[in-house]
C-alpha positions in Angstrom: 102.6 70.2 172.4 103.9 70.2 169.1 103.8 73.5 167.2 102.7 72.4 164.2 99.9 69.8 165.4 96.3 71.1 164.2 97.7 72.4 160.7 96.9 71.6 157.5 99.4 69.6 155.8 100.5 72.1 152.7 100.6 74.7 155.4 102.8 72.2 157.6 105.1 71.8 154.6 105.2 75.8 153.5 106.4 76.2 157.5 108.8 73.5 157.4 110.5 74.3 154.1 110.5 78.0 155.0 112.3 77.2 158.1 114.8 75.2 156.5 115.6 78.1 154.1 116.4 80.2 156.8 118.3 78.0 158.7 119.8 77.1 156.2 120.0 80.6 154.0 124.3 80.7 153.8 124.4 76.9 151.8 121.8 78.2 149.7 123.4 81.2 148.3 126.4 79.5 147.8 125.1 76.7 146.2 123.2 79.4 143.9 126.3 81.4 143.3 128.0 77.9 142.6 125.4 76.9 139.6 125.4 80.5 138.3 129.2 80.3 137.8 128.9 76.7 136.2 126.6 78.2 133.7 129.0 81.1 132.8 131.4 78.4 132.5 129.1 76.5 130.0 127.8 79.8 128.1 131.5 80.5 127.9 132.4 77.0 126.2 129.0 76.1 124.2 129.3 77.7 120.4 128.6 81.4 120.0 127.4 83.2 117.4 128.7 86.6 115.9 126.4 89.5 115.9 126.8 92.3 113.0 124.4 95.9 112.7 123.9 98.1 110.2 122.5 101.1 111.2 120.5 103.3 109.0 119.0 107.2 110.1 115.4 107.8 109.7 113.8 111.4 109.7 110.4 111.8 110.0 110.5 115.8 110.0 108.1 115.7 111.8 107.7 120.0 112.5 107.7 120.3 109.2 104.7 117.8 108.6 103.2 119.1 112.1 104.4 122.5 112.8 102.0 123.4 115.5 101.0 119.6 116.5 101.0 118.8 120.1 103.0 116.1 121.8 100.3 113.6 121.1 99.6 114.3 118.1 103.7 113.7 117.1 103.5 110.9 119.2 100.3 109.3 116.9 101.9 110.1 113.5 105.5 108.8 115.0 103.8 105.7 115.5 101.9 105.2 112.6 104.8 106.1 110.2 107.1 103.3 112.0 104.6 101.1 111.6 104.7 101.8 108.3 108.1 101.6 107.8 108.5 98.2 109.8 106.1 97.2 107.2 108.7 97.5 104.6 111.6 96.4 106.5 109.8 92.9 106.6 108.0 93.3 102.9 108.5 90.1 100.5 110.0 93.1 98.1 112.8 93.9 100.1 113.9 90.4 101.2 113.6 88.9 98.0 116.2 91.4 96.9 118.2 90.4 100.1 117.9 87.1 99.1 119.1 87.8 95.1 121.7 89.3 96.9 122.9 86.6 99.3 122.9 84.3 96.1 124.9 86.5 94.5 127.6 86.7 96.9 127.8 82.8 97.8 126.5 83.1 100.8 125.1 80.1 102.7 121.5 79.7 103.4 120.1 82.0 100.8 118.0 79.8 99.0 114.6 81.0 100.9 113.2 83.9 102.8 112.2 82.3 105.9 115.9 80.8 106.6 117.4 84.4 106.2 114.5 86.2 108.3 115.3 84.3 111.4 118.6 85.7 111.9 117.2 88.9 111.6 116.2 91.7 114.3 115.3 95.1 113.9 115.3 96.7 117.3 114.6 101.1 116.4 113.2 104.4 118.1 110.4 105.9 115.9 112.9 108.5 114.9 116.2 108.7 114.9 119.4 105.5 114.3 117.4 102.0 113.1 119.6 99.2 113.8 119.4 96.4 111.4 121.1 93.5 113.5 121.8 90.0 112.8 123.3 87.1 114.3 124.5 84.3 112.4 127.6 81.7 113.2 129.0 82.8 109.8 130.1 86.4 111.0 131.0 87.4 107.0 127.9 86.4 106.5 126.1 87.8 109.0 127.5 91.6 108.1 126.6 90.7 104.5 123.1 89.6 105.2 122.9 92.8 107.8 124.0 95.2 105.0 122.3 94.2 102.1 118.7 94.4 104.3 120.0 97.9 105.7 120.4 99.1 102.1 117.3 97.0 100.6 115.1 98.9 103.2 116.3 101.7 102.2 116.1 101.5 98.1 112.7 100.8 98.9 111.7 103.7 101.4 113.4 106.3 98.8 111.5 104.7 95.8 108.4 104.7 98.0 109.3 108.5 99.1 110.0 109.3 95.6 106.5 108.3 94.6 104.9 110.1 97.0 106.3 113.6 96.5 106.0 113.1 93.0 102.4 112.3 93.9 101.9 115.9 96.1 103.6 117.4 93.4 101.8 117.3 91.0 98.1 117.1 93.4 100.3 120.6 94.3 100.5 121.5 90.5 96.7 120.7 89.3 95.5 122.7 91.9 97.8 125.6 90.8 96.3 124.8 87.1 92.9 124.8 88.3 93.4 127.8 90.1 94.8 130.0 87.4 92.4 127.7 84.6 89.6 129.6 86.5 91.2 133.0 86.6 91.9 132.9 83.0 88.6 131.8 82.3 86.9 134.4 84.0 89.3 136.8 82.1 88.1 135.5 78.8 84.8 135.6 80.0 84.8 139.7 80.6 86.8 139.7 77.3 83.8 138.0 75.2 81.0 140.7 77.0 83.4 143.5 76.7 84.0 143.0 72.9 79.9 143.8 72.0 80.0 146.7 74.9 83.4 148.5 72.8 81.5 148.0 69.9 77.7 149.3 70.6 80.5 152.5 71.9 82.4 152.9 68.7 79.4 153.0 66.9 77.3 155.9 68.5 80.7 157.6 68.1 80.4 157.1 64.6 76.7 158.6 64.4 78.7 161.9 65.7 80.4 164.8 64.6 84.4 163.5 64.9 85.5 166.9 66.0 83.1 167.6 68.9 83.9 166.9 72.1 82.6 163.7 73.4 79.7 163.0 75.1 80.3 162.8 79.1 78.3 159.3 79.8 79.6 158.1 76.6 83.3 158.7 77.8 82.0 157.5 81.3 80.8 154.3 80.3 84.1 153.7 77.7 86.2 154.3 80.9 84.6 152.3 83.2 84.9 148.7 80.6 88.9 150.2 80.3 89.4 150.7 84.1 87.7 146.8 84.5 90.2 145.9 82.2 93.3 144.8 84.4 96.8 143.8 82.3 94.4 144.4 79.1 94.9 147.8 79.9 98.8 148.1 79.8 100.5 150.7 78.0 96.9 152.5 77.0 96.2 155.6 78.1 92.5 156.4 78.5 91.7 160.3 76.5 90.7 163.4 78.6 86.5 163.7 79.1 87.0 166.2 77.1 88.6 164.8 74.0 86.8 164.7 70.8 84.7 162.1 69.1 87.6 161.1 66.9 90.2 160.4 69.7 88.2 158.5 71.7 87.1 156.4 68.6 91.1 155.7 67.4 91.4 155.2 71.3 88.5 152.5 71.2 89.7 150.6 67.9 92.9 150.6 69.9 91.2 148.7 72.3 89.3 146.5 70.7 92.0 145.0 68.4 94.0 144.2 72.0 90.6 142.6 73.1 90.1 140.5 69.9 93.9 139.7 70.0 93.5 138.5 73.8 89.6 136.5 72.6 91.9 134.9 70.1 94.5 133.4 72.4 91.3 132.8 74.9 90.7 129.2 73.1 94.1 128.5 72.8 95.7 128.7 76.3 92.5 127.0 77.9 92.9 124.1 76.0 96.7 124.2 76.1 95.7 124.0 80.2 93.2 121.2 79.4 95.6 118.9 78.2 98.4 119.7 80.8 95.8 119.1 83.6 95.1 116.0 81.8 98.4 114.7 81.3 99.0 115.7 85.0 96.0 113.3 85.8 97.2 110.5 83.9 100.2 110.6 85.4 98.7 110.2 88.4 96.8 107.6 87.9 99.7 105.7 86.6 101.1 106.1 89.9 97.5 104.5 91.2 98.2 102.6 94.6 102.1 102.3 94.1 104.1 103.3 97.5 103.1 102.5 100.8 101.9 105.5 102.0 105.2 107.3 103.5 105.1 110.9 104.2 106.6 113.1 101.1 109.2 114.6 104.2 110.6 111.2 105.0 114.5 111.2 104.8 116.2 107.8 105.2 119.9 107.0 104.8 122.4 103.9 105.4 125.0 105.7 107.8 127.3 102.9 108.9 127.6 99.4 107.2 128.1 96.3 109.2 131.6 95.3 109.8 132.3 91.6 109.8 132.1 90.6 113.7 135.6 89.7 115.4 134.1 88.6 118.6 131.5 86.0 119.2 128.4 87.3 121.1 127.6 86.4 124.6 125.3 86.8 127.1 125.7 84.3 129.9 122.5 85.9 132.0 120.5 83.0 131.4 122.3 80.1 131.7 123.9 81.8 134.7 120.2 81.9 136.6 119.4 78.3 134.8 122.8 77.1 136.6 122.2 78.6 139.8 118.4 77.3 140.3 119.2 73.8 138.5 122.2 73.1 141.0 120.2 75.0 144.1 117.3 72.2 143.0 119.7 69.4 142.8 121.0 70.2 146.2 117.5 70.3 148.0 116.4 67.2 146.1 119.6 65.5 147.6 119.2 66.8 151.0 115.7 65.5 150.8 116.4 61.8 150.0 119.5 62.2 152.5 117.3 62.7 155.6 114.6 60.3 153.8 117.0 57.5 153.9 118.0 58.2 157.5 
């Protein structure tokens, strides 16, 4: 009885071919290793081309932005800023200026954007060496092209980095104004409701005899508005409860010319602050939606221009498999019409 009789056919072939593999398992590898060397052989003569990187460092600072973030929450914001960035690697800004700059030097192909961009690779961590390779059969031009898109990405993150801490500078400084506009308001404010109180003070003083001592709650009341008084009160000294009317009167014109002086300069200063904090705003919005959005801490710098390739690149890999399964295929296929014809 024959073993295979009963099967279905595919399963009659699978058996038959896997029993000719391992009968035959010593040809194959050799024939294998054969067509992998011929395709060496052909990566080895076919034109190559030249490979040149520029590599730039990027530095998120990323415990400064998140000094007590956890390891997913770097991870997220690593992620989202290289986005970002890859953004502006590949921006029309930036390769129109590689372009204007391929022109400039003569180079070949730099008439359009598209014929640049496909020699072009940008292989990166999030943070850390960015590696701005291309591969071109020109090598001069391929470290040209690789060095003038190293340092056009670059322009453009600092001018985009420069917008933004200019940006939280002065969000950073409005607040600041804001803050102290409030506490010098609230200053002038006591100043306008202490001015009447002083007054309605000097005037019962006035109603009294100048040489008897003063009245307790009168000299209560006069201290309490001079202890509320803060830097108003620099350089005063408040008379004893037991100084006379006229002391504590000279004291109280004392204090109210400071007060007026301060009222005075009340109007001025706020509106000196209103037009800073509008000039601050303006300048804002004249920044509008310009930048990308790149963190204010982002450092970027070109450390190491592309030197003009010596050696061709070369990777024989794949026409070392496509060699060894084209001429391991050729070799069954004539194997199978050998034994077909007998």
């Amino acid at each position: 009885m024959e073993p295979n009789r009963g099967l279905p056919p595919s399963e009659v072939i699978l058996r038959n071919a896997l029993a000719f593999m391992l009968e035959q398992w010593l040809a194959l590898i050799g024939i294998f290793l054969a067509g992998a060397l011929l395709g060496y052989l052909v990566a080895m003569v076919l034109p190559r081309p030249y490979q040149a990187i520029a590599e730039v460092v990027v530095d998120h600072n990323v415990r400064r932005v998140l000094p007590t973030g956890s390891a997913s929450q770097v991870a997220a914001y690593l992620n989202r800023e290289t986005m970002r960035l890859e953004a502006i690697a590949y921006s029309d800004e930036v390769w129109q200026q590689v372009v204007r700059g391929m022109m400039g030097v003569g180079a070949a192909d730099a008439m359009e954007v598209e014929t640049l961009i496909q020699y072009a690779s940008l292989p990166h961590p999030q943070d850390g060496v960015w590696s701005f390779r291309v591969v071109m059969r020109d090598p001069e031009a391929a470290a040209t092209l690789a060095n003038l898109w190293a340092e056009a990405f670059v322009s453009k993150v600092q001018r985009e980095v420069g917008f933004a801490r200019k940006r939280l500078a002065l969000n950073q400084f409005r607040q600041a104004e804001l803050a102290f506009s409030l506490r010098i308001g609230a200053r002038c404010d006591w100043i306008s409701s202490a001015l009447p109180a002083v007054e309605a003070l000097k005037e019962e003083l006035r109603e009294q005899d100048p040489e008897s001592p003063v009245d307790p709650g009168l000299a209560e009341r006069a201290r309490e508005i001079f202890d509320n008084a803060g830097p108003l009160s620099l350089g005063l000294i408040a008379p004893e409860a037991v100084a006379s009317n006229r002391v504590w009167e000279g004291f109280l014109q004392t204090f109210t010319e400071r007060l007026e002086k301060e009222d005075g300069r009340c109007d001025t200063l706020l509106q000196r602050i209103e037009e800073t904090s509008a000039q601050h705003l303006e300048a804002l919005d004249d920044l509008g939606d310009r930048g990308s959005g790149v963190a204010p801490e982002l450092e970027v710098a070109l450390v190491r221009r592309a030197r003009v390739p010596l050696d061709r690149l070369l990777d024989p890999v794949p026409y070392m498999f496509l060699g060894g399964f084209l001429g391991t295929g050729l070799w069954l296929l004539m194997r199978r019409m050998g034994r077909g014809g007998d």
